[in-house]
ChimeraX commands (.cxc) that place a marker at each C-alpha (Angstrom):
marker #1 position 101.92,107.17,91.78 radius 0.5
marker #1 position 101.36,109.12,95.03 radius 0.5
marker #1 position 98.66,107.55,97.45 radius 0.5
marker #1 position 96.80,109.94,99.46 radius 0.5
marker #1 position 95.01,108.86,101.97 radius 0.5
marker #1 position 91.25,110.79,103.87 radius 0.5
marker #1 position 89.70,109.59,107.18 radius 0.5
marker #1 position 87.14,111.15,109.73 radius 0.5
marker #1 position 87.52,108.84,112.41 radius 0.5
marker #1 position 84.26,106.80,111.66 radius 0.5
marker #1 position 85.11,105.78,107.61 radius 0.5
marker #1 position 88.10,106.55,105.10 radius 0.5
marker #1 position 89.71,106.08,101.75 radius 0.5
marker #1 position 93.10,105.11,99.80 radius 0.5
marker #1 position 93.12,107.32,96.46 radius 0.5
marker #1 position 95.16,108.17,93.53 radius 0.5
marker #1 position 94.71,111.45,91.76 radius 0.5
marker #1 position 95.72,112.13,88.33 radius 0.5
marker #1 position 95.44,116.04,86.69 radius 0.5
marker #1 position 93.73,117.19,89.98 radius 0.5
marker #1 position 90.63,114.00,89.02 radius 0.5
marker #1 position 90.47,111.29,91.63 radius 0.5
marker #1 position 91.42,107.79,89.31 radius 0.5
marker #1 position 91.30,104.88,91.90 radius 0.5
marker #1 position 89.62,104.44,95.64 radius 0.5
marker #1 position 89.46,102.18,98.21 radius 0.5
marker #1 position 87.25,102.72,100.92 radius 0.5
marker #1 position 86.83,101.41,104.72 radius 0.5
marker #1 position 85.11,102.12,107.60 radius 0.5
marker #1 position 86.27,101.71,110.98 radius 0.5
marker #1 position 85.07,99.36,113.23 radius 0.5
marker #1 position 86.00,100.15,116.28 radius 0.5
marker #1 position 89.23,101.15,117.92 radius 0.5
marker #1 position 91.38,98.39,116.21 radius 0.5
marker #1 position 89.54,97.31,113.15 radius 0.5
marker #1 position 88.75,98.72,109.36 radius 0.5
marker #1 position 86.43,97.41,107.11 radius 0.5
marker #1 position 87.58,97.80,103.21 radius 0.5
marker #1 position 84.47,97.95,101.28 radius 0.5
marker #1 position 85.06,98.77,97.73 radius 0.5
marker #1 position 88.02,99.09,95.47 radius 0.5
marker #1 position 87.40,101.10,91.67 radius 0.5
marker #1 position 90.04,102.01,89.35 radius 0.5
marker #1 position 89.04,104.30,86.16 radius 0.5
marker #1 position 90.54,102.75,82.82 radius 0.5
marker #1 position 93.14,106.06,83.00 radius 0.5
marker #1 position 95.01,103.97,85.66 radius 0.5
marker #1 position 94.07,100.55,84.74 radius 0.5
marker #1 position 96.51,97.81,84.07 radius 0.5
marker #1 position 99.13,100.12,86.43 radius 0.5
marker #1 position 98.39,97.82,89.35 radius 0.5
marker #1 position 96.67,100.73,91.23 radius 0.5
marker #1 position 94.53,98.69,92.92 radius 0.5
marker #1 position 97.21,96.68,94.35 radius 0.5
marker #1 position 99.36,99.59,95.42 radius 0.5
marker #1 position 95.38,101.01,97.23 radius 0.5
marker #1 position 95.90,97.39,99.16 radius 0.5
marker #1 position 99.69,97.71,99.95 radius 0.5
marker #1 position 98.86,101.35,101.51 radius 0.5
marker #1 position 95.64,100.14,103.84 radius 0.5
marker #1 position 98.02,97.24,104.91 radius 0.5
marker #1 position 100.86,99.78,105.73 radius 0.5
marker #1 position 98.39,102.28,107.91 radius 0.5
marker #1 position 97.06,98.58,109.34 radius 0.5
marker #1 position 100.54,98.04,110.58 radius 0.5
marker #1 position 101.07,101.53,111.60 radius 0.5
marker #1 position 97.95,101.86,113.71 radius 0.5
marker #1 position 98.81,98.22,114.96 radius 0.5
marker #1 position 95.01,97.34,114.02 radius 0.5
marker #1 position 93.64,94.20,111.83 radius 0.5
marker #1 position 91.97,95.00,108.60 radius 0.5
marker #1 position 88.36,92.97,107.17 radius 0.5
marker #1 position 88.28,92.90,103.66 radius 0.5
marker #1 position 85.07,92.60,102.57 radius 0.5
marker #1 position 85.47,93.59,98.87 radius 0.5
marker #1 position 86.37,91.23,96.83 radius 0.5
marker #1 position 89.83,92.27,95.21 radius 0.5
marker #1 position 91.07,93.30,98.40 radius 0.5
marker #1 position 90.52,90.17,100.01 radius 0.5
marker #1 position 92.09,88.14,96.97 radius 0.5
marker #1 position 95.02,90.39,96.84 radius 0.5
marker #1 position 95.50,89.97,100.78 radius 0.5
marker #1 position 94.81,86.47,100.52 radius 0.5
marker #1 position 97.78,85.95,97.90 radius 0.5
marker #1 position 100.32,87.69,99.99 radius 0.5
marker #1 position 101.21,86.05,102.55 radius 0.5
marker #1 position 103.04,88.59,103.94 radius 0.5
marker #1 position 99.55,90.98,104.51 radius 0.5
marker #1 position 98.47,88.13,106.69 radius 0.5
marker #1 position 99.50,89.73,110.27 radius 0.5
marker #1 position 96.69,92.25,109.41 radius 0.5
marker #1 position 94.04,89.73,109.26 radius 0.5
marker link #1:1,2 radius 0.2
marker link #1:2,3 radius 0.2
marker link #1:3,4 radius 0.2
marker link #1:4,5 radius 0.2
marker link #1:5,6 radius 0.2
marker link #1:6,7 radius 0.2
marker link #1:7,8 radius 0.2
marker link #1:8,9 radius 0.2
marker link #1:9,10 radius 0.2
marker link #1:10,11 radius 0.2
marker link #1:11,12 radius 0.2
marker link #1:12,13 radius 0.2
marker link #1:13,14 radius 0.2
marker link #1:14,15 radius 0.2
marker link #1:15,16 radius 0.2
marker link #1:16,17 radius 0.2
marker link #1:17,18 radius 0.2
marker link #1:18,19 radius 0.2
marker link #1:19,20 radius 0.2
marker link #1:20,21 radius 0.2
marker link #1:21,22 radius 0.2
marker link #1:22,23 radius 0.2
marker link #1:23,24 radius 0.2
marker link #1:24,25 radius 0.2
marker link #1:25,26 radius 0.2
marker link #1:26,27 radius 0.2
marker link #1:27,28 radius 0.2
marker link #1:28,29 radius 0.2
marker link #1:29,30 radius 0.2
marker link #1:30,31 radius 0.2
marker link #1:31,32 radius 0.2
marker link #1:32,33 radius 0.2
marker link #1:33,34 radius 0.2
marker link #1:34,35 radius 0.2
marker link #1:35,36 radius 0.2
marker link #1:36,37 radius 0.2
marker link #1:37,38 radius 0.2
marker link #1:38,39 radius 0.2
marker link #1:39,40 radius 0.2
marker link #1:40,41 radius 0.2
marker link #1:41,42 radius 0.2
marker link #1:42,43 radius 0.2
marker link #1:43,44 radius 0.2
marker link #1:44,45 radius 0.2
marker link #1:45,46 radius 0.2
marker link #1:46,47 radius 0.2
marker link #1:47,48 radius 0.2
marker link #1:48,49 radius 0.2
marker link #1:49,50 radius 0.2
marker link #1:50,51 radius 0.2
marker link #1:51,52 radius 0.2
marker link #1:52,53 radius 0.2
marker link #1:53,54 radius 0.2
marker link #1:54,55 radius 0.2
marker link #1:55,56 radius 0.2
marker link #1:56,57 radius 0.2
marker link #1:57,58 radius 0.2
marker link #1:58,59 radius 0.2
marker link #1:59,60 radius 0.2
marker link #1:60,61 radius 0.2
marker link #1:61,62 radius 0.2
marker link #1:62,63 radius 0.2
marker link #1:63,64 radius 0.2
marker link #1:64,65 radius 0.2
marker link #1:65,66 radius 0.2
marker link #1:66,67 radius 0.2
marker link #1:67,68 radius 0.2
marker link #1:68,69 radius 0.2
marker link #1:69,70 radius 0.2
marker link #1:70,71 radius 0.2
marker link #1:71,72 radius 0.2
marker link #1:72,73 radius 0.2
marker link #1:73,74 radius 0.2
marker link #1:74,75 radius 0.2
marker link #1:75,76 radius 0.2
marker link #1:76,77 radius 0.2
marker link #1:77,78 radius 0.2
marker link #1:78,79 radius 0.2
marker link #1:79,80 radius 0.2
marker link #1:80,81 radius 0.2
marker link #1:81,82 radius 0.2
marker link #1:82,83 radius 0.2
marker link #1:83,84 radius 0.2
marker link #1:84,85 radius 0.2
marker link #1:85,86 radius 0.2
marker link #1:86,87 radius 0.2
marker link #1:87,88 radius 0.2
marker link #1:88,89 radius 0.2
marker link #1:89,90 radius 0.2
marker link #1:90,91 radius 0.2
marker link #1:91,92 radius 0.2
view
């Protein structure tokens, strides 16, 4: 499952394609310099049960660590997933 990843400097998003159709986004906004906001995560039922969502989560933690900036999750799986890793926990 490739990741791709879109961002314009002021808001972004995590996605998965499948057959050229976008199946699963996550998206954030930037607040700031050193900060990103992840607002919503949605997975379509052709990718459900694939863990998609968690692999959206693994790749905004990655760029987090990358960009050496903290992530906010305000939507609700992202926090839970990033709350039951305790390894995502430098990003907080």
């Amino acid at each position: 499952m490739e990741i791709k990843q879109h961002d314009d400097g002021k808001k972004g998003k995590f996605f998965i394609e499948v057959a050229g159709k976008e199946e699963a986004e996550m998206t954030y906004v930037w607040a700031g310099s050193d900060k990103i906001i992840i607002d919503h995560t949605a997975v379509s039922e052709v990718l459900k049960g694939q863990n998609a969502g968690k692999q959206l989560v693994a790749a905004a933690v990655n760029f987090a660590r990358e960009k050496q900036i903290k992530i906010l999750p305000l939507c609700p799986f992202a926090k839970a997933v990033i709350q039951k890793n305790a390894d995502y926990h430098d990003i907080l």
